[in-house]
PDB file with SEQRES, HELIX, SHEET and CRYST1 records, atoms N, CA, C and O in Angstrom:
SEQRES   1 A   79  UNK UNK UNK UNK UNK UNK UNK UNK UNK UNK UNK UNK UNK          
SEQRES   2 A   79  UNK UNK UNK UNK UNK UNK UNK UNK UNK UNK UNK UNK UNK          
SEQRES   3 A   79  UNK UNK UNK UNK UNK UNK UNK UNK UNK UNK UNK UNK UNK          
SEQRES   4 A   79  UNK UNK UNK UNK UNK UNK UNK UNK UNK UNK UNK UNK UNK          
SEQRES   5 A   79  UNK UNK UNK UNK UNK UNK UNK UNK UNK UNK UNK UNK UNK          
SEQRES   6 A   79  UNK UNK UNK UNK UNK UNK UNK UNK UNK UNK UNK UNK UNK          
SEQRES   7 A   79  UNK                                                          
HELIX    1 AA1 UNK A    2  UNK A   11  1                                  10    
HELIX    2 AA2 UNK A   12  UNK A   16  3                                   5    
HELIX    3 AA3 UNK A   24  UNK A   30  1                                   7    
HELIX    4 AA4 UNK A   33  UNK A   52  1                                  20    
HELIX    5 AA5 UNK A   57  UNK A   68  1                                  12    
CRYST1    1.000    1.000    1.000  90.00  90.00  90.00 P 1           1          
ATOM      1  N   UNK A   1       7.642  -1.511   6.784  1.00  0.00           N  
ATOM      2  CA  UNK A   1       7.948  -2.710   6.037  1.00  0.00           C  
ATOM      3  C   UNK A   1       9.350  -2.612   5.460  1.00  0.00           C  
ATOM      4  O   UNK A   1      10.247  -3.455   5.497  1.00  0.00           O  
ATOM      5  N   UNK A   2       9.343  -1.275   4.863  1.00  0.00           N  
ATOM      6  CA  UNK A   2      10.938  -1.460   4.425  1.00  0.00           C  
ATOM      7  C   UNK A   2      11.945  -1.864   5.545  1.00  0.00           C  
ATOM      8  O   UNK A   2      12.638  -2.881   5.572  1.00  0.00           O  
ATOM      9  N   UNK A   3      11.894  -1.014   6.321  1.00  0.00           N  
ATOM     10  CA  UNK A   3      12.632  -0.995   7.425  1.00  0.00           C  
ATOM     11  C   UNK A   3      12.901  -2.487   8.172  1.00  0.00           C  
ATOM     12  O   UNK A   3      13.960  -2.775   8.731  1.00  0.00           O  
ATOM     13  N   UNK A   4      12.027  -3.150   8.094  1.00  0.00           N  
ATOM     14  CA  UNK A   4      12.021  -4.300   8.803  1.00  0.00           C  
ATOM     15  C   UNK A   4      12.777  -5.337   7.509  1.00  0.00           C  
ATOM     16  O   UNK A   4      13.552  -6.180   7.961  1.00  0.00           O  
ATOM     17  N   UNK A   5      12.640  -5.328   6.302  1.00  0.00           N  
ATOM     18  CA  UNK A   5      13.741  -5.942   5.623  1.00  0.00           C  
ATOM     19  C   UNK A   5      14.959  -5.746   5.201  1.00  0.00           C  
ATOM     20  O   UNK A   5      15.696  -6.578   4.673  1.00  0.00           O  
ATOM     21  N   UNK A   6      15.284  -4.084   5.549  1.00  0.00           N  
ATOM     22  CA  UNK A   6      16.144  -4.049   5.776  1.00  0.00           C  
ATOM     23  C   UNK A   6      17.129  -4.245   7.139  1.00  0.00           C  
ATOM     24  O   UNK A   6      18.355  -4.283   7.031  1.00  0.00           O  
ATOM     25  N   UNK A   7      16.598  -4.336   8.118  1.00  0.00           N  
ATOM     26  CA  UNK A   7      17.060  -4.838   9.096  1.00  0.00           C  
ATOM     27  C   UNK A   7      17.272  -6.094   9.180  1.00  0.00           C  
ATOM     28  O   UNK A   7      18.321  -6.326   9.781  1.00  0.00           O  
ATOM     29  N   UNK A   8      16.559  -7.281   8.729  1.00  0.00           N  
ATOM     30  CA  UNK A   8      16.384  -8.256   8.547  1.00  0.00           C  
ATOM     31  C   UNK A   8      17.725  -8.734   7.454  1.00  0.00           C  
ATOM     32  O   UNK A   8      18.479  -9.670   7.721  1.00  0.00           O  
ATOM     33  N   UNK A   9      17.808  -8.081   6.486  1.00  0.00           N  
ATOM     34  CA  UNK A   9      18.621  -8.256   5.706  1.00  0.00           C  
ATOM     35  C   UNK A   9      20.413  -7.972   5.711  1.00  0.00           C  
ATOM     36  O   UNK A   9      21.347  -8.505   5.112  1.00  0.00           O  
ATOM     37  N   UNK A  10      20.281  -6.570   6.967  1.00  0.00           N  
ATOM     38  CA  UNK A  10      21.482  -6.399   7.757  1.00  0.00           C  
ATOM     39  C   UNK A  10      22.089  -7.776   8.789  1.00  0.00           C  
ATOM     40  O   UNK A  10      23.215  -8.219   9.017  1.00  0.00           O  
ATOM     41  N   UNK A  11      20.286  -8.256   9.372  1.00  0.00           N  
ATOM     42  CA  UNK A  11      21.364  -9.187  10.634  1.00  0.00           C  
ATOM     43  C   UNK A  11      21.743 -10.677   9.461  1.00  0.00           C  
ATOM     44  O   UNK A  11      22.683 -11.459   9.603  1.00  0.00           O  
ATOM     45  N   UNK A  12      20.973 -10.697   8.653  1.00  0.00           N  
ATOM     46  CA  UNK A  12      21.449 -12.255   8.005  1.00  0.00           C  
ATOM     47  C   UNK A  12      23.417 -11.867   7.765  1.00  0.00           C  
ATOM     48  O   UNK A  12      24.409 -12.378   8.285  1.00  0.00           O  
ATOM     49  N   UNK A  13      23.254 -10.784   6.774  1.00  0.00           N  
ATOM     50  CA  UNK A  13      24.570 -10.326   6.440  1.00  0.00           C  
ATOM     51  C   UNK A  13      25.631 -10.657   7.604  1.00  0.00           C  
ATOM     52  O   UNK A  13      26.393 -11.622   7.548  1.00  0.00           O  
ATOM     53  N   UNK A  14      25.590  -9.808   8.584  1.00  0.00           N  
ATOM     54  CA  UNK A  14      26.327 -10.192  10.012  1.00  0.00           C  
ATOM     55  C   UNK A  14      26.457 -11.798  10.687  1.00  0.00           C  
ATOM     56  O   UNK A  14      27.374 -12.265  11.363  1.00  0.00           O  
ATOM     57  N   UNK A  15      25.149 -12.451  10.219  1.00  0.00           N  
ATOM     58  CA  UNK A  15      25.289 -13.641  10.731  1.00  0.00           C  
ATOM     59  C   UNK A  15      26.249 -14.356   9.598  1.00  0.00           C  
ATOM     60  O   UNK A  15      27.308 -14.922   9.869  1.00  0.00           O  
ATOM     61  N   UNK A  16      25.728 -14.237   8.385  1.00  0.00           N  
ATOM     62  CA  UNK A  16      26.943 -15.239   7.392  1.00  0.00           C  
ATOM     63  C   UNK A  16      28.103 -14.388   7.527  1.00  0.00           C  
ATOM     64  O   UNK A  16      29.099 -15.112   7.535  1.00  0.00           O  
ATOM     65  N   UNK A  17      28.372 -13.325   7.623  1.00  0.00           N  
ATOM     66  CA  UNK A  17      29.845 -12.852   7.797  1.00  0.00           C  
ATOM     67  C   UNK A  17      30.874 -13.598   8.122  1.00  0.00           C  
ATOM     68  O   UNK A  17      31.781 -13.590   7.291  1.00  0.00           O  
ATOM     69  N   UNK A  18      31.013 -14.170   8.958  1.00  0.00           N  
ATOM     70  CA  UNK A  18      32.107 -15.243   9.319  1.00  0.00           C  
ATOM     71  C   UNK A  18      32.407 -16.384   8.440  1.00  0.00           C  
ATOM     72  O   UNK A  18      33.515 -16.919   8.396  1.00  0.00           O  
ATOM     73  N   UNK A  19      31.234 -16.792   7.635  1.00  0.00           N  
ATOM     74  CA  UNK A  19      31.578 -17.795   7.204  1.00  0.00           C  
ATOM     75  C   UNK A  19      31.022 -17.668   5.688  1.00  0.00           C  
ATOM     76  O   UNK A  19      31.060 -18.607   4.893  1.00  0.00           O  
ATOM     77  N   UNK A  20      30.591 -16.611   5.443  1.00  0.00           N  
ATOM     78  CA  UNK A  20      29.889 -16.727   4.200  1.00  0.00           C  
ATOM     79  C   UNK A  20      31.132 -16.218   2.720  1.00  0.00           C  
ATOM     80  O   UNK A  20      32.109 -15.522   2.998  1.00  0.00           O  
ATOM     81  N   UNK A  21      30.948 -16.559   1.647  1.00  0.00           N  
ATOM     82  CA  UNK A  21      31.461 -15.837   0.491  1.00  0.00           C  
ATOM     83  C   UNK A  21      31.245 -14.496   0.034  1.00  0.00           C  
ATOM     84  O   UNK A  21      30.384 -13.989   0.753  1.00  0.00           O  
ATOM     85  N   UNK A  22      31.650 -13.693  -0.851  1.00  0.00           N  
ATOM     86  CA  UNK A  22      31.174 -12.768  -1.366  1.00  0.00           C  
ATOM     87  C   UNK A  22      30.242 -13.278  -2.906  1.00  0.00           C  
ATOM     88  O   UNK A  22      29.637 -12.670  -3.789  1.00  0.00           O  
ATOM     89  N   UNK A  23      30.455 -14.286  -2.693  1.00  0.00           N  
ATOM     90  CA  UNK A  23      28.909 -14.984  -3.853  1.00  0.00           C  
ATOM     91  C   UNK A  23      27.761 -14.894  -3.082  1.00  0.00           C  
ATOM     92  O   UNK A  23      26.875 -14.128  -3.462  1.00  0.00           O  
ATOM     93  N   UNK A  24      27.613 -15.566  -2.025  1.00  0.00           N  
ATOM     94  CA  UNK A  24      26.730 -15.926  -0.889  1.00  0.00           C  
ATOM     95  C   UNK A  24      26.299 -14.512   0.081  1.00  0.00           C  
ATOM     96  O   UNK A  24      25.334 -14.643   0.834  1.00  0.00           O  
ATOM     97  N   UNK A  25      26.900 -13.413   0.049  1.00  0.00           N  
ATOM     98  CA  UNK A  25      26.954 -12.173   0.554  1.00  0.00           C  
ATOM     99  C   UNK A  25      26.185 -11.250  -0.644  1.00  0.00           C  
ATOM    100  O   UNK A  25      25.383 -10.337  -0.448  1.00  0.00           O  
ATOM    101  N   UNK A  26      26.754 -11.852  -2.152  1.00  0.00           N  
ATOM    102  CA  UNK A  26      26.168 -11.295  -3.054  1.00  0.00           C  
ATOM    103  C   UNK A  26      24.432 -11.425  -3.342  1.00  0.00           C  
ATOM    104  O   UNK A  26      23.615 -10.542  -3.598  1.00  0.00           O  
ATOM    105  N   UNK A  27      24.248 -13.058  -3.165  1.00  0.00           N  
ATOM    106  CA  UNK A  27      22.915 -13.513  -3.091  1.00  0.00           C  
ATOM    107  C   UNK A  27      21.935 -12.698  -2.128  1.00  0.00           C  
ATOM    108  O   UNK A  27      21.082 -11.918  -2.551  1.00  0.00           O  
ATOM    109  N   UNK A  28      22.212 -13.036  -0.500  1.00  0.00           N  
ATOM    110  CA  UNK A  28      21.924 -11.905   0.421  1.00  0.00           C  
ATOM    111  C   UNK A  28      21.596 -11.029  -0.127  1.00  0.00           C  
ATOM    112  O   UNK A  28      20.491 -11.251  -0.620  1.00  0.00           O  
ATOM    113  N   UNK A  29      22.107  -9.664  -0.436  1.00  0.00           N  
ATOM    114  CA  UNK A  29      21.811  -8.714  -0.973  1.00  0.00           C  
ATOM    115  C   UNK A  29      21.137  -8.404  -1.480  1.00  0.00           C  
ATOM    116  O   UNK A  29      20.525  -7.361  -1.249  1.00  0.00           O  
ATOM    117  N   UNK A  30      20.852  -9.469  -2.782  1.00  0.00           N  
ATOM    118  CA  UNK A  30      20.059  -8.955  -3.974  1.00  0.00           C  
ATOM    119  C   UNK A  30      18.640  -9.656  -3.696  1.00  0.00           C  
ATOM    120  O   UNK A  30      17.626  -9.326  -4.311  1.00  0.00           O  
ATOM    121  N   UNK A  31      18.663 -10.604  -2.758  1.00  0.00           N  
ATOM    122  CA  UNK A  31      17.475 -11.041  -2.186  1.00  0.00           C  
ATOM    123  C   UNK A  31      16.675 -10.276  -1.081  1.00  0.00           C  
ATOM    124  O   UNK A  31      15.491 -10.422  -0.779  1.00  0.00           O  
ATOM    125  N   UNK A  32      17.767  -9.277  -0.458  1.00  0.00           N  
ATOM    126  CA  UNK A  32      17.195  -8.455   0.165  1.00  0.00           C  
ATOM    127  C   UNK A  32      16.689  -6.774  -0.586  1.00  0.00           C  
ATOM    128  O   UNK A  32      15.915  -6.008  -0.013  1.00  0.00           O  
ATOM    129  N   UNK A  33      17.398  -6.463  -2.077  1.00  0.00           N  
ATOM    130  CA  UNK A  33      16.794  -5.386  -2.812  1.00  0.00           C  
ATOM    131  C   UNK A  33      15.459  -5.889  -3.576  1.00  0.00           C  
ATOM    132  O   UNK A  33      14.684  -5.055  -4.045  1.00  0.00           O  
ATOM    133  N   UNK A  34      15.191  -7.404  -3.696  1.00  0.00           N  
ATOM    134  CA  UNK A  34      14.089  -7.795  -4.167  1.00  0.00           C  
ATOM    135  C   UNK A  34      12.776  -7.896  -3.634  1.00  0.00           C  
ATOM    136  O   UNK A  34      11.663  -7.956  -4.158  1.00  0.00           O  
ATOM    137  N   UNK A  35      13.217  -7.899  -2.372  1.00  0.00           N  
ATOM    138  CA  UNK A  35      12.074  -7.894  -0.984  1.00  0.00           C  
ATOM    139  C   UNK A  35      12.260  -6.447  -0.894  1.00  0.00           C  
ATOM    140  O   UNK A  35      11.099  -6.154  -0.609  1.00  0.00           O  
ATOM    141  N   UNK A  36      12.874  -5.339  -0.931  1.00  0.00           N  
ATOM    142  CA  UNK A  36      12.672  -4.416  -0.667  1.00  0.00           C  
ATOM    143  C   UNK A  36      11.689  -3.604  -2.167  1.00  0.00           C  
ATOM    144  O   UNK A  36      10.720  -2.860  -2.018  1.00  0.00           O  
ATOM    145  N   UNK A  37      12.167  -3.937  -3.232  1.00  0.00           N  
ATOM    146  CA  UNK A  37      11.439  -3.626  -4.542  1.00  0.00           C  
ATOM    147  C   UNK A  37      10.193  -4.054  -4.092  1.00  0.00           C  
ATOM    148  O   UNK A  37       9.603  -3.081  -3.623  1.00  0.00           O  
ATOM    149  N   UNK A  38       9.255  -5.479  -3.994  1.00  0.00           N  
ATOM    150  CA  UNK A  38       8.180  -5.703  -3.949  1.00  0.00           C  
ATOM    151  C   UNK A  38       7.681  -5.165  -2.639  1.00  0.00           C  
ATOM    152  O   UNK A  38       6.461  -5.324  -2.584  1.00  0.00           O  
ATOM    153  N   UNK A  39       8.255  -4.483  -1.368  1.00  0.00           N  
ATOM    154  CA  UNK A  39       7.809  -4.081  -0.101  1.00  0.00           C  
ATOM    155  C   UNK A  39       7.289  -2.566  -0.840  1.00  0.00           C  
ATOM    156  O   UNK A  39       6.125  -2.173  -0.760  1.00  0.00           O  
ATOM    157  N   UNK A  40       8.492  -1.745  -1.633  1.00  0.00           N  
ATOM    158  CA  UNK A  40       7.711  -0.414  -2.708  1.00  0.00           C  
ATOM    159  C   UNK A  40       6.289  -0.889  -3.094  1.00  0.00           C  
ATOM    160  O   UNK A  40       5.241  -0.474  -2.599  1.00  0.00           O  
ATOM    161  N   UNK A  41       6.428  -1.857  -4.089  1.00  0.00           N  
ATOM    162  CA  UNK A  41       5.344  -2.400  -5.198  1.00  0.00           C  
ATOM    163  C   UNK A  41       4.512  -2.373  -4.695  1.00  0.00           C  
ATOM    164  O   UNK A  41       3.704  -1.627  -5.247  1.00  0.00           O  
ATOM    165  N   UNK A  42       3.812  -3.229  -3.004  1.00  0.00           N  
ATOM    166  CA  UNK A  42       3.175  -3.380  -2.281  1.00  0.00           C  
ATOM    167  C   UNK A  42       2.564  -2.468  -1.589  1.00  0.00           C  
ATOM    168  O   UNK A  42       1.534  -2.562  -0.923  1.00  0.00           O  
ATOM    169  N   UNK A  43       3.568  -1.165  -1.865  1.00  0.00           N  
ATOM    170  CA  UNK A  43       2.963   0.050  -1.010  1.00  0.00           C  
ATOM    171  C   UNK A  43       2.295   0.853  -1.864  1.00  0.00           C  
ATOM    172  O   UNK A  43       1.186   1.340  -1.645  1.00  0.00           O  
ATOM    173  N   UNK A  44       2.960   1.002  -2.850  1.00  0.00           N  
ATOM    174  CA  UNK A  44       1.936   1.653  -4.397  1.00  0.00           C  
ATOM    175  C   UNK A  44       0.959   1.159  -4.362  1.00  0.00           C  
ATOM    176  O   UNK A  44      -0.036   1.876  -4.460  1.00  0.00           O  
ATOM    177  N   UNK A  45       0.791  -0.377  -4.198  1.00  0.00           N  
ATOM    178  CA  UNK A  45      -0.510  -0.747  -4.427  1.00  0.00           C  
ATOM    179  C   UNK A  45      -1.917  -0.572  -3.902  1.00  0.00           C  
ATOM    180  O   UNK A  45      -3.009  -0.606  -4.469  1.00  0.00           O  
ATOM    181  N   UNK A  46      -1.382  -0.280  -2.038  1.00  0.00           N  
ATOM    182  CA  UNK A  46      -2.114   0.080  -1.172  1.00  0.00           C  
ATOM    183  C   UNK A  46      -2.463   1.500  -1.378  1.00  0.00           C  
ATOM    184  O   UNK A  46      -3.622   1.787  -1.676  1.00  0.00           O  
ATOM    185  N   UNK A  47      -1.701   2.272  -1.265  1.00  0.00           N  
ATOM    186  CA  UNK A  47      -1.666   4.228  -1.767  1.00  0.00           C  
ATOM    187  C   UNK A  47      -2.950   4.140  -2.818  1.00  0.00           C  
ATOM    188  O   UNK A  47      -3.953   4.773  -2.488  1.00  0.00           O  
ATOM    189  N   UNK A  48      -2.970   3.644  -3.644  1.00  0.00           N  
ATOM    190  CA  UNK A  48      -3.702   3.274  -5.017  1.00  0.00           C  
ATOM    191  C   UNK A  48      -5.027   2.888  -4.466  1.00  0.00           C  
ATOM    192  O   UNK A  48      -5.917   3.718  -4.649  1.00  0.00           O  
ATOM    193  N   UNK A  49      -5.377   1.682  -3.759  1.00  0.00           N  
ATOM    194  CA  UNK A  49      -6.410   1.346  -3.326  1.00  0.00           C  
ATOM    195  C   UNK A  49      -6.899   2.306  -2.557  1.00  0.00           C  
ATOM    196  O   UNK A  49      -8.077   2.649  -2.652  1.00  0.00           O  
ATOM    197  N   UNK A  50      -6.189   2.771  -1.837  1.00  0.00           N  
ATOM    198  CA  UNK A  50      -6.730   3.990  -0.728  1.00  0.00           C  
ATOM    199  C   UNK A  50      -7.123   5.107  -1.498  1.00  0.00           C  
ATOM    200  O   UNK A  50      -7.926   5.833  -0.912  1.00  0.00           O  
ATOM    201  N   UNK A  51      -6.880   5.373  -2.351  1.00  0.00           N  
ATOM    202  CA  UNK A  51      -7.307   6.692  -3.010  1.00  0.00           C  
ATOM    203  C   UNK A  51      -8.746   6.507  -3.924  1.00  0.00           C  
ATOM    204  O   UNK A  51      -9.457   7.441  -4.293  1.00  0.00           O  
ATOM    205  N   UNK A  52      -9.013   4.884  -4.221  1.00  0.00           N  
ATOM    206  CA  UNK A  52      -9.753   4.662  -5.015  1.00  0.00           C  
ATOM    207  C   UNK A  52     -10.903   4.303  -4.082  1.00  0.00           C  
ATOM    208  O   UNK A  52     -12.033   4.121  -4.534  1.00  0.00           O  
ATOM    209  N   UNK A  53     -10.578   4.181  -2.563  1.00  0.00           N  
ATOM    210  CA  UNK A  53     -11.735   3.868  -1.447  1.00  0.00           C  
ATOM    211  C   UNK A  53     -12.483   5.380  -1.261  1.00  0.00           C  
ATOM    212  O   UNK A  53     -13.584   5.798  -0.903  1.00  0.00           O  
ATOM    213  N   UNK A  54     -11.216   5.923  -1.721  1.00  0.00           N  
ATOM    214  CA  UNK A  54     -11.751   7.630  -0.934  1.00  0.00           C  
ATOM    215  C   UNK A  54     -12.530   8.258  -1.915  1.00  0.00           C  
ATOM    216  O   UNK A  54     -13.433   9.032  -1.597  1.00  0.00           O  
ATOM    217  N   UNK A  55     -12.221   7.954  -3.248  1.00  0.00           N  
ATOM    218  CA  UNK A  55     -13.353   8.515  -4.283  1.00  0.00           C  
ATOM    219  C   UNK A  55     -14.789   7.688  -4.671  1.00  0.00           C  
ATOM    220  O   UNK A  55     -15.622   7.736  -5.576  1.00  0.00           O  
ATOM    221  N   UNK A  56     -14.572   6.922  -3.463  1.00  0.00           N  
ATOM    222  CA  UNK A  56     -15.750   5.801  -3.890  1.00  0.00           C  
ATOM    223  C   UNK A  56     -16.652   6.236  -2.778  1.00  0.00           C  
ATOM    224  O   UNK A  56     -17.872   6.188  -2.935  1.00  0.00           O  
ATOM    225  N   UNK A  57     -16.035   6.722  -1.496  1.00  0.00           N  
ATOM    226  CA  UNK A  57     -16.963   7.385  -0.612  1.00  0.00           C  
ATOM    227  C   UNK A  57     -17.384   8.797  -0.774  1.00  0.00           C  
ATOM    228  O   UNK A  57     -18.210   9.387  -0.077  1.00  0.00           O  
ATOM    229  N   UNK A  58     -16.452   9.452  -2.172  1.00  0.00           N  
ATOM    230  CA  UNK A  58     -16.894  10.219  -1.979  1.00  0.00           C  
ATOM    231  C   UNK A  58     -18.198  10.245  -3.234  1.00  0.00           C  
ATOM    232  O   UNK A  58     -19.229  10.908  -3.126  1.00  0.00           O  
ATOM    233  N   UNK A  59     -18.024   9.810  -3.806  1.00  0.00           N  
ATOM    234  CA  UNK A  59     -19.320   9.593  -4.734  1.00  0.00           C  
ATOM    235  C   UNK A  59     -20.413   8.841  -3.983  1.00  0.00           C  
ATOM    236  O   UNK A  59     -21.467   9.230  -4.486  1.00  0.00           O  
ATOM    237  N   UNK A  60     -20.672   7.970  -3.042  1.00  0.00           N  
ATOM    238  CA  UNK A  60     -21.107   7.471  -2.197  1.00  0.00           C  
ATOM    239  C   UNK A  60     -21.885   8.282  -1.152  1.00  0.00           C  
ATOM    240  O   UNK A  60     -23.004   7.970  -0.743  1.00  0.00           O  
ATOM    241  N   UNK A  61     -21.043   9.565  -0.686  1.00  0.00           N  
ATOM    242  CA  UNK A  61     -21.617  10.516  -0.116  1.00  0.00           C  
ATOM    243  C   UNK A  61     -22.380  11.250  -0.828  1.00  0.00           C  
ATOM    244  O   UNK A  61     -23.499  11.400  -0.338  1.00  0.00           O  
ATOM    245  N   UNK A  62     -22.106  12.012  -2.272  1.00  0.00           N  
ATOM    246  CA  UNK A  62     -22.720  12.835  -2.958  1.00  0.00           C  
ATOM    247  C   UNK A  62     -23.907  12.905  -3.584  1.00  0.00           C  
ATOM    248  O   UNK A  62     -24.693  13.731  -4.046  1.00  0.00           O  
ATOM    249  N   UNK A  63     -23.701  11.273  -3.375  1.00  0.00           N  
ATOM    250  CA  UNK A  63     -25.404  10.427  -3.817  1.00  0.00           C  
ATOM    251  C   UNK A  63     -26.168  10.428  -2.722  1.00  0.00           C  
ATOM    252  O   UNK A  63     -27.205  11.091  -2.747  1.00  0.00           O  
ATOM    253  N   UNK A  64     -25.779   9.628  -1.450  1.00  0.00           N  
ATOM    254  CA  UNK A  64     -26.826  10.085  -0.288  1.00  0.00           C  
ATOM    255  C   UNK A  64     -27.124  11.289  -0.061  1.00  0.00           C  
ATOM    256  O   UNK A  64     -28.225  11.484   0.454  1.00  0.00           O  
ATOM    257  N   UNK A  65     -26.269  12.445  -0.361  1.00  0.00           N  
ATOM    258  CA  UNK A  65     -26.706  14.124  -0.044  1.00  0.00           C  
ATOM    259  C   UNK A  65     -28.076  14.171  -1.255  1.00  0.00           C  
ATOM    260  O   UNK A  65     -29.101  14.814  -1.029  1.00  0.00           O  
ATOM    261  N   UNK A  66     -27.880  13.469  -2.376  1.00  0.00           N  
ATOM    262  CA  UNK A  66     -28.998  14.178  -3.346  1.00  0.00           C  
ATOM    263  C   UNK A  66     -29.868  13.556  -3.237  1.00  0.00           C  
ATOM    264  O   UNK A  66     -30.849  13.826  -3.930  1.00  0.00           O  
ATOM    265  N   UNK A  67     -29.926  12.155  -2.089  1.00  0.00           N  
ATOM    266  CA  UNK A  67     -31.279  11.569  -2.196  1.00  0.00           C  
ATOM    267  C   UNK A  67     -31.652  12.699  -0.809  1.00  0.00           C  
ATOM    268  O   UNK A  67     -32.671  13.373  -0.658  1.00  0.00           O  
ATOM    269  N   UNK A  68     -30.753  12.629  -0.145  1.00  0.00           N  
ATOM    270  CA  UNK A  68     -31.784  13.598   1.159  1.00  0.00           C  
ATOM    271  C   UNK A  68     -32.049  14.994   0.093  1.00  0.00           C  
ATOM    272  O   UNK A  68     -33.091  15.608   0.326  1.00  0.00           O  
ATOM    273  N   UNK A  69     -31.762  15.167  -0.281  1.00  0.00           N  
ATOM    274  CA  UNK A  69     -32.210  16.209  -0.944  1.00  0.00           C  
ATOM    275  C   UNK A  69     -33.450  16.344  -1.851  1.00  0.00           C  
ATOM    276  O   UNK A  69     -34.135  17.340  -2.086  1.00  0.00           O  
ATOM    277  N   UNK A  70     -33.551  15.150  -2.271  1.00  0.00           N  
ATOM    278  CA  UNK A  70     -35.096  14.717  -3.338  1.00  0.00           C  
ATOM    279  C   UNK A  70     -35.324  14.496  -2.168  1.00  0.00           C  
ATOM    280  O   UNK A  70     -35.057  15.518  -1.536  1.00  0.00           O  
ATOM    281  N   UNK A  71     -35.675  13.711  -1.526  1.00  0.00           N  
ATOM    282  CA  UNK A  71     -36.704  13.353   0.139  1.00  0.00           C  
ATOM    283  C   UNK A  71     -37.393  14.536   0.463  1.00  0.00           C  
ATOM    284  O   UNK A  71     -38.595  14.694   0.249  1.00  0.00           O  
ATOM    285  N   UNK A  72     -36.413  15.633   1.138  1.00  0.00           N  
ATOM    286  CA  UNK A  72     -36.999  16.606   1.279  1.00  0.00           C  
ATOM    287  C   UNK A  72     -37.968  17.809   0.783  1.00  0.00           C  
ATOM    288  O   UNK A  72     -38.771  18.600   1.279  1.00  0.00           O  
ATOM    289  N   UNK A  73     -37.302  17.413  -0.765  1.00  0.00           N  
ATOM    290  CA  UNK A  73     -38.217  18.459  -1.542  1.00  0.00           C  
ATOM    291  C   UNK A  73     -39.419  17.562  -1.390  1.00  0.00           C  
ATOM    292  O   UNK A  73     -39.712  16.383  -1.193  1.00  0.00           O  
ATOM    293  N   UNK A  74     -40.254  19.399  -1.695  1.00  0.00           N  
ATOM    294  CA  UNK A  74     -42.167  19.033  -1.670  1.00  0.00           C  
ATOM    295  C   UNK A  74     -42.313  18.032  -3.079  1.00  0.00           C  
ATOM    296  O   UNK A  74     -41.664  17.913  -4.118  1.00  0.00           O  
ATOM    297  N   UNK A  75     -43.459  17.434  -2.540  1.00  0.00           N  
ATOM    298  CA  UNK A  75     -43.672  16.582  -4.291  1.00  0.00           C  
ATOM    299  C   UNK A  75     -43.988  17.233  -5.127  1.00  0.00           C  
ATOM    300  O   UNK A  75     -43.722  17.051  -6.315  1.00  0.00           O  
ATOM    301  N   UNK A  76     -44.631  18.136  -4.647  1.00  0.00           N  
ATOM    302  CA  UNK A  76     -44.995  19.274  -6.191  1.00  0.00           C  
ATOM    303  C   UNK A  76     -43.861  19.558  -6.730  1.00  0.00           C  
ATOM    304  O   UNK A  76     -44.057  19.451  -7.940  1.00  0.00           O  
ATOM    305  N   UNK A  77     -42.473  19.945  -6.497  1.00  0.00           N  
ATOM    306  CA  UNK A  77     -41.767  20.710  -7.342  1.00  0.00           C  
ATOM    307  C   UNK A  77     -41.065  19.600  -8.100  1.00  0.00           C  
ATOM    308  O   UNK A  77     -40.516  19.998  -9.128  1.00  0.00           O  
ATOM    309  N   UNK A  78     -40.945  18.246  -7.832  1.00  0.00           N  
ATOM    310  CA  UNK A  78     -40.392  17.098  -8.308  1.00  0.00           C  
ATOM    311  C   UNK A  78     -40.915  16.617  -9.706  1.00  0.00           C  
ATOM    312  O   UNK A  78     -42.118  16.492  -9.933  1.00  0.00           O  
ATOM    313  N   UNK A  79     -40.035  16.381 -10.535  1.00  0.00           N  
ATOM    314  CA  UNK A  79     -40.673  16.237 -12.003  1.00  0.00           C  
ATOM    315  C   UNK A  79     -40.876  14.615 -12.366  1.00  0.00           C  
ATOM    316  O   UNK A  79     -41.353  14.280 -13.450  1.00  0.00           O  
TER     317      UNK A  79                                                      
END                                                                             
């Protein structure tokens, strides 16, 4: 994702080059560090979710291990 706005943000540059200002070159720019800030933001956010999927399976798992685990025990020893 970064990569692709920054590329994106290279060819606009090249395309207004000929005719653009250094106001208008300036805009560019900072429209392209703003898309690149929220392309970060966006990735934290995912990293974040992913870590919070992985502790959710893993509690998810730890619970199905202790029900096979009550299942198996005899009923007598079960309180």
């Amino acid at each position: 994702m970064k990569n692709t706005v920054k590329v994106l943000a290279l060819l606009i540059v090249i395309g207004l080059a000929g005719c653009a200002s250094n106001k208008d070159l300036d805009a560019v720019k900072a429209l392209a560090q703003q898309a690149n800030a929220t392309a970060d933001e966006a990735l934290r956010t995912a990293r974040n979710a992913e870590n919070t999927a992985l502790e959710a399976k893993a509690t998810a798992d730890a619970t199905d291990n202790k029900i096979e685990r009550m299942a198996k025990e005899p009923k007598s020893l079960r309180k």
